[in-house]
Structures are given as structure tokens and as C-alpha cells.
LOTI-540911 format. One record per residue: x, y, z of N, C-alpha, C in turn; residue in three letters. Coordinates in steps of 0.2 Angstrom, whole numbers, plus 2048, in hexadecimal, padded with zeros to 3 digits. Last residue first. Layout:
XYZXYZXYZALA
...
end
This chain:
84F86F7B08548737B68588797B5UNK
84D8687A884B86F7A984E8737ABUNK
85385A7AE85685D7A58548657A6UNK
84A8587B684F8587B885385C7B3UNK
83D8557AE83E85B7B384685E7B6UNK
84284A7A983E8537A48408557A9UNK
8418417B38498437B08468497ACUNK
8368427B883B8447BC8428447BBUNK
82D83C7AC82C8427AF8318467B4UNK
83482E7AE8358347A583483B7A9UNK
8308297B983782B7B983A8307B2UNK
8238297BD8288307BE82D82D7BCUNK
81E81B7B48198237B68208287B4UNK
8298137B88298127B382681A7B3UNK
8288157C982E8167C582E8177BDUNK
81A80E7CC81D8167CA82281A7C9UNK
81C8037C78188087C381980D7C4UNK
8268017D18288007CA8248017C7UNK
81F8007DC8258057DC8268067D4UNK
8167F77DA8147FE7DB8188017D9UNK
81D7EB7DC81B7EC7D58197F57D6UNK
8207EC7EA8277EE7E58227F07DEUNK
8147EC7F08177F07F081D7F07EBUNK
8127DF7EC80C7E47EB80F7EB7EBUNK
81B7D87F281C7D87EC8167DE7E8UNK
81A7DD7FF81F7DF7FE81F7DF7F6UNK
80D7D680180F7DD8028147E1801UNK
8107C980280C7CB7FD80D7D37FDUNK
81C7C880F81C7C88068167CD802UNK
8127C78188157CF8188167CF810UNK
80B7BB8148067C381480A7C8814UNK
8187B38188127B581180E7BA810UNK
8167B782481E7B681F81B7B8817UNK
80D7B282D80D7B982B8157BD826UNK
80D7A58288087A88248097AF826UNK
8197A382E81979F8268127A5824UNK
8157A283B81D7A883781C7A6830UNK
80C79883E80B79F83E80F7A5839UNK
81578E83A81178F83680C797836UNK
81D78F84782079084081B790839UNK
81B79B85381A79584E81A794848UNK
8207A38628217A085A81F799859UNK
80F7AA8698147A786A8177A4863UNK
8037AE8678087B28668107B1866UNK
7F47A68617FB7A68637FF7AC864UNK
7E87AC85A7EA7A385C7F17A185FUNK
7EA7B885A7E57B785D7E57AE85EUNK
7F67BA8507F57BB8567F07B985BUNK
7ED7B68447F17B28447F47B484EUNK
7E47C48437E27BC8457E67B8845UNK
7EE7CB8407EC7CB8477E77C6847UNK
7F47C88357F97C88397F57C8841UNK
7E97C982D7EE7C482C7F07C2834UNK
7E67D782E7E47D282F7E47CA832UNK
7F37DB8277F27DF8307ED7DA830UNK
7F17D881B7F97D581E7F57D7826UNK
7E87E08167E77D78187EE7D381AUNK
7EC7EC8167E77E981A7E57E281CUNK
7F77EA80D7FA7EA8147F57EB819UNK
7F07E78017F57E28047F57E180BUNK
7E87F48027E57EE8017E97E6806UNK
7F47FD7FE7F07FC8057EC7F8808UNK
7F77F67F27FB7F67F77F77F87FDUNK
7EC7FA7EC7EE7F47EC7F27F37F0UNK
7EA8077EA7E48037ED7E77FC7EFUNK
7F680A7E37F380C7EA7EF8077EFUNK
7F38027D77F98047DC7F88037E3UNK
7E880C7D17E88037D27EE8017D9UNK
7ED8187D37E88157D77E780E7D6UNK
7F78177C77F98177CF7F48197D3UNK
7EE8117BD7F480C7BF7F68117C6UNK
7E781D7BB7E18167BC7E88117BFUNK
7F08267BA7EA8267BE7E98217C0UNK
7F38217AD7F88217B17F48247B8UNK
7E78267A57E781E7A67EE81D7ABUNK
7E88337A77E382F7AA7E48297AAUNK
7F88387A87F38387A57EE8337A9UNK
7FF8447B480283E7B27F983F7AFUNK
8068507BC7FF8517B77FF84C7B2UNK
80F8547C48108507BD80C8517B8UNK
8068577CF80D85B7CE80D85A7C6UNK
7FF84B7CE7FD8527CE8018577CDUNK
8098417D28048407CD7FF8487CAUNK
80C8487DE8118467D980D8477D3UNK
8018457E780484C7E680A8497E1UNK
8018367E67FC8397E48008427E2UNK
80D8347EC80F8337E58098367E3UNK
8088397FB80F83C7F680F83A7EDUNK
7FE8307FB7FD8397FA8048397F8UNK
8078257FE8008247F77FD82C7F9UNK
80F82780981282680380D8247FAUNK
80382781180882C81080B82C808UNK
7FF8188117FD81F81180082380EUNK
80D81081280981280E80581880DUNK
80D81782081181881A80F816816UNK
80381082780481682480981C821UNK
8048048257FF80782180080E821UNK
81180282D81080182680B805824UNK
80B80683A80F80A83880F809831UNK
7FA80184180180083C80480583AUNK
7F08068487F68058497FA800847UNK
7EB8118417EB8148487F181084AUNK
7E680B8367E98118347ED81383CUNK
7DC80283B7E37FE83A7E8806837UNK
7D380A83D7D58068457DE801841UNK
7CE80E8317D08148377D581183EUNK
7CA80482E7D08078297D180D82DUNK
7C17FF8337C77FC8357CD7FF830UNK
7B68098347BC80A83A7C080583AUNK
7B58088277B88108287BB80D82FUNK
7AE7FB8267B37FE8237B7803825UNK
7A280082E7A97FD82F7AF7FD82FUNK
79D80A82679E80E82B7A4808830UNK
79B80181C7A080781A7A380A821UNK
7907FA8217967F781E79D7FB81CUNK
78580582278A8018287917FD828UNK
78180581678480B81978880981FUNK
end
């Protein structure tokens, strides 16, 4: 139970200050309120909480990344810039692939709707 109550305050202390995470955030209840607007099917459930989880996954190990990489310099280093280059990456590809699950998900759902009109 201690291991949770960790977890909770560095998912609470990286929520406090990163912007990204919380856009992500944000952006993981908007598509969630989508998903339930839509009333997408289970197994499209298990793809936009895979999604989720994974994208804020990224951008918890991009914020860790990036703060022990501080912690040995602040000053530019090119091997510093290299590994937080790389962690933003990962997060961006984490991200793009999301968008494109959810693109494939909504976009039948939001042209019906559109058609309704």
C-alpha cells in the first residue's frame, strides 16, 4: 500500500508541474467523454486506454528523464540534449500513434454524425 501512496504523490507532484502532462490529462477525459458520447465498443475501449496509459506513461518517463538529466547539469551538453531529444521523441511517437487510433475510432463516428445533421 505504500508503493501506491508513492506513486499517487509523484503522479500528483509531476501533474503540479508539467504542462504537457496536463494536456495530456485533459486531452485523455475529452476523448474518454468522446468514447462515451460515441459509445465506441469494448475492444475500442481496450485501444483508447492502451493509448492513454501510454502516452502518459511516456510523458512520466520523459519528466523523469529530463529531471535527472538536470540534476548532473544544467548547463548545455550535447549528450544531455541528446537524451532529452530522445525522451521528448518517444513521446511524440506515443503520441502521434494515439492520434491515429483515434482518428481511425472517431472519424466514421464523426462523419455519421456529421451526415445526421
Amino acid at each position: 500500500m505504500k508503493h501506491f501512496k508513492y506513486a499517487l504523490h509523484g503522479l500528483l507532484a509531476a501533474l503540479r508541474t508539467e504542462k504537457n502532462l496536463r494536456f495530456h490529462l485533459v486531452s485523455a477525459i475529452v476523448v474518454s467523454a468522446a468514447g462515451i458520447f460515441f459509445k465506441i465498443e469494448a475492444v475500442e475501449w481496450i485501444f483508447v486506454a492502451s493509448c492513454i496509459s501510454s502516452v502518459i506513461t511516456a510523458e512520466l518517463f520523459n519528466t523523469a528523464i529530463e529531471k535527472v538529466c538536470d540534476v548532473f547539469t544544467k548547463e548545455q551538453h550535447t549528450q544531455i540534449k541528446f537524451i532529452k531529444d530522445v525522451s521528448a521523441a518517444a513521446v511524440f511517437i506515443t503520441s502521434a500513434g494515439a492520434a491515429v487510433t483515434g482518428f481511425v475510432i472517431f472519424t466514421p463516428r464523426l462523419i455519421t454524425l456529421i451526415q445526421n445533421i
